[in-house]
N, C-alpha and C positions, 0 to 999 in steps of 0.2 A: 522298187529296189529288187533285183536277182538276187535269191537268196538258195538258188540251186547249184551254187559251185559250195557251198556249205553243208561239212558233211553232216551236221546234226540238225538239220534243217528239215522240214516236213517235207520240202520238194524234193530233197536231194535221197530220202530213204523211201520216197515213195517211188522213184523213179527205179531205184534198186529192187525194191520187191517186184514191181512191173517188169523189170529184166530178169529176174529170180522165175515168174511165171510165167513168161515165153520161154525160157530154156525147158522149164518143166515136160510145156505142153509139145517142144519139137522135140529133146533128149529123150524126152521120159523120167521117172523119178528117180531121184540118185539112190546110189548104191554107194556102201562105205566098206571098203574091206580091208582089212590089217592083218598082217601076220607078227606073231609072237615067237621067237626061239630065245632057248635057254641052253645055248650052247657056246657060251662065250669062253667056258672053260676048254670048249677044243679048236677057239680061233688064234689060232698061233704069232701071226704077227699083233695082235691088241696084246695076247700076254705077252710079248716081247715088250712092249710098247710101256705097259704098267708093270713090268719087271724092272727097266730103262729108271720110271718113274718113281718107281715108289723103294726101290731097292734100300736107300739109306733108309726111311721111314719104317719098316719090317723090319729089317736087321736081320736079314740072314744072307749067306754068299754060297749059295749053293748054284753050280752051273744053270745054267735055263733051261738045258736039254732036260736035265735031271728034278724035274720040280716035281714034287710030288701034289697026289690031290689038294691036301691041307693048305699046301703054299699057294696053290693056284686060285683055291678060294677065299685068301686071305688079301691076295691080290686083287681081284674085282673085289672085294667085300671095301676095302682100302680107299679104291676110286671110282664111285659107280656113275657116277659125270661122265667119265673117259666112254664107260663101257655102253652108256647111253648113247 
């Protein structure tokens, strides 16, 4: 019985790691990089977006041009899914 189209199968993970260490040995070892910003308070279309969304929820009608700090981070505080 083939038991290497199964992914929890010994054939089938040992087959992965054996592919996992030829890439190693031709790529070289990986490298993981991410970037973090915290600037979602001055991305204008997202506050537009959870202004849009969450407007009735907050309760305030104040224009969108005109939002001050407080409201902007009441707004990502509000929907942080969106802002993810």
């Amino acid at each position: 019985m083939d038991l290497s189209g199964l992914r929890t199968s010994f054939v089938y993970l040992n087959r992965l790691r054996k592919d996992v260490f030829v890439m190693i040995r031709q790529l070289g070892p990986s490298t993981f990089f991410v970037t973090f910003t915290g600037v979602e308070s001055k991305w204008l279309p997202l506050l537009k977006c959870l202004y849009d969304l969450n407007s009735k929820k907050i309760r305030f009608n104040i224009p969108f041009v005109k939002l001050e700090l407080e409201h902007v981070v009441d707004l990502i505080r509000c929907d942080p899914i969106t802002c993810a």
